[in-house]
Backbone bond lengths (Angstrom), bond angles and torsions (degrees), N, CA, C in turn:
res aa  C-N    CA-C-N  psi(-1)  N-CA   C-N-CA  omega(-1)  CA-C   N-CA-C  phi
1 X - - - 1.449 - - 1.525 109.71 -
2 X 1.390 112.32 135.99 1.020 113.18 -170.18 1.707 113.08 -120.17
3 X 1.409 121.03 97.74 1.366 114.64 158.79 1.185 111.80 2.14
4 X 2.163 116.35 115.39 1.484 109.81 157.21 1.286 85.79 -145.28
5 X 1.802 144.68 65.58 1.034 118.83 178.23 1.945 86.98 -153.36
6 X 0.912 107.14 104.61 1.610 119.76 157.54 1.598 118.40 -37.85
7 X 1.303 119.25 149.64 1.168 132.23 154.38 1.664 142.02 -37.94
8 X 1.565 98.99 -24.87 1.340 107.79 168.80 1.229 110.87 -104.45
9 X 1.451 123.50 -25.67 1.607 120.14 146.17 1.132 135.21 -37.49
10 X 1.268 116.92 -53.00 1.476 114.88 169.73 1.608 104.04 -76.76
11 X 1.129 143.47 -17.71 1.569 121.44 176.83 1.699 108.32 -53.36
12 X 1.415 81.48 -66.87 1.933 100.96 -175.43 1.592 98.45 -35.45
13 X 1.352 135.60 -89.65 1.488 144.81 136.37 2.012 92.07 39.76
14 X 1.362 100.02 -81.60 1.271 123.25 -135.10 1.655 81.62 -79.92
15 X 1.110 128.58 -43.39 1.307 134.13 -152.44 1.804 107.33 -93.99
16 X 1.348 103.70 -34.17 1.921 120.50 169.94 1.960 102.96 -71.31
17 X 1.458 109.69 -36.27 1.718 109.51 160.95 1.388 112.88 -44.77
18 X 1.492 103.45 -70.76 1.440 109.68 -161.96 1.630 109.16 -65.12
19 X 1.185 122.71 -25.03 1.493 128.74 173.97 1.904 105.59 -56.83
20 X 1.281 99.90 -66.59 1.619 124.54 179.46 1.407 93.61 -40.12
21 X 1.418 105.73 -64.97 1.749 95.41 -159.57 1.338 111.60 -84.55
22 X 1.460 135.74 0.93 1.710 126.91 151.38 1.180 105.41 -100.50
23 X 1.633 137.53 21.83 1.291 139.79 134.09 1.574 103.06 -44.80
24 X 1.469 101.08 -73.97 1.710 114.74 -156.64 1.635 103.70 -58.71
25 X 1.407 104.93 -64.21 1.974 116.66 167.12 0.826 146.86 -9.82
26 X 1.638 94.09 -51.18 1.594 109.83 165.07 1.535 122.15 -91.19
27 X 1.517 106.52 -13.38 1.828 110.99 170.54 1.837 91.22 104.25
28 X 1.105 125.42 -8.56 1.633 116.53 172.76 1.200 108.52 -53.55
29 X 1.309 122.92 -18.97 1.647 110.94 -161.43 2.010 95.76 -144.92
30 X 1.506 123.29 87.85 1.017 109.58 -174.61 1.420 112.02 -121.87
31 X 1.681 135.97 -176.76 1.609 117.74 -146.96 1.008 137.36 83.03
32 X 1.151 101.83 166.09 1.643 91.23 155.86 1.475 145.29 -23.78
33 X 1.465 97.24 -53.53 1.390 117.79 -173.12 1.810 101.42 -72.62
34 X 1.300 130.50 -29.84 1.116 124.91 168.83 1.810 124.03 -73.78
35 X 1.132 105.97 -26.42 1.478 115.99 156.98 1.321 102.33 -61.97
36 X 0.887 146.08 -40.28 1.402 139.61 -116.58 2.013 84.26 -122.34
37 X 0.917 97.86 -52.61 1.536 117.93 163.77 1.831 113.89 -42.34
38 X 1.436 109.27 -46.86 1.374 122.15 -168.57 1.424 99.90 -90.38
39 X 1.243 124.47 -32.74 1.589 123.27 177.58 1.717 108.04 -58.29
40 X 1.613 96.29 -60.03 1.580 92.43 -177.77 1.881 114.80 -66.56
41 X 0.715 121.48 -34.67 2.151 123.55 147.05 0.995 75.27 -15.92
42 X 1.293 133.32 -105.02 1.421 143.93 -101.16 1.464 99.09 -77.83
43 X 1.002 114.10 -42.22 1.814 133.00 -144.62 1.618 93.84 -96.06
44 X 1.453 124.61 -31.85 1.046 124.55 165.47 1.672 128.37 -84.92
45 X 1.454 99.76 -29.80 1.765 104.51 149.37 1.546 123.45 -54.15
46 X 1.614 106.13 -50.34 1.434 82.56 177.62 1.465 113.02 -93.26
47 X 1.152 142.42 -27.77 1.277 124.52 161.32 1.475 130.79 -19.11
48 X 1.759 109.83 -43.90 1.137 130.88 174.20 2.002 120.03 -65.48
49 X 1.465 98.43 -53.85 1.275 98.87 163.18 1.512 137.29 -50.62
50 X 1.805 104.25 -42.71 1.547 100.75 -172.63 1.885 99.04 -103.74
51 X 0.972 115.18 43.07 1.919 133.45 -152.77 1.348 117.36 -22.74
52 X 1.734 94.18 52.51 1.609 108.83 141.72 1.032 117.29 -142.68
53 X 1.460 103.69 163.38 1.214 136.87 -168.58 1.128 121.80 -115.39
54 X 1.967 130.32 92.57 1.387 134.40 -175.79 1.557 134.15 -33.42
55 X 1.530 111.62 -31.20 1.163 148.68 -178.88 1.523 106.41 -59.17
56 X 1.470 95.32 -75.82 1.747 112.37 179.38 1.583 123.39 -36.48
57 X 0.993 110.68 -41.49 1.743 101.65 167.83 1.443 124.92 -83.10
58 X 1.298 101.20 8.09 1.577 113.19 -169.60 1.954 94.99 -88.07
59 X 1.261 91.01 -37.40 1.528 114.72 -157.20 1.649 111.46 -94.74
60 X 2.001 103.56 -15.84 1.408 106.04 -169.90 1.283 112.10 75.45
61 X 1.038 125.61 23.55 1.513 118.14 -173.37 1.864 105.75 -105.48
62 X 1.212 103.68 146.91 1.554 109.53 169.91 1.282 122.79 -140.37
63 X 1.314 148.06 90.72 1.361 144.34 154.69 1.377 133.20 -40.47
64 X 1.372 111.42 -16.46 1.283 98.03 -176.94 1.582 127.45 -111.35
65 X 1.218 106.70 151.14 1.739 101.34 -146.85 1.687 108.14 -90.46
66 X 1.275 113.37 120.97 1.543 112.66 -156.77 1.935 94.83 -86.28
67 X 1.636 105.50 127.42 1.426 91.52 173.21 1.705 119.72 -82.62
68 X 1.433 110.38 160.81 1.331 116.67 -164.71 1.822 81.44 -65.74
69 X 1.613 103.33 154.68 1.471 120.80 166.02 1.846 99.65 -103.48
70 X 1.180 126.64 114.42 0.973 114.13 135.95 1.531 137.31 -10.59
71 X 1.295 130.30 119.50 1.483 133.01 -160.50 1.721 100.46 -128.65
């Protein structure tokens, strides 16, 4: 697995979790749709932790910002 997820990727990520999961917590969001709510938490926590994203190469996408190498 190869790192494709930037630093401001994982905030948003990290910060749309914690929203999701005191959605469900507090009972604002219950059902299905609050499961459903707690799955993507999850899926976006760890996405965030190991900072990729399964999706992104599907899509060509890359977030993360490659530094210049000296030449």
């Amino acid at each position: 697995m190869k790192k494709n997820m930037g630093s401001t990727d994982k905030i948003i990520r990290i910060l749309l979790a914690i929203v999701f999961a005191a959605l469900y917590f507090t009972g604002t969001v219950t059902g299905t749709w609050g499961i459903v709510l707690l799955v993507v938490a999850a899926i976006f926590l760890l996405t965030s932790l190991v900072s990729f994203c399964p999706i992104y190469p599907l899509l060509g996408i890359n977030t993360l910002c490659k530094k210049k190498s000296e030449a």
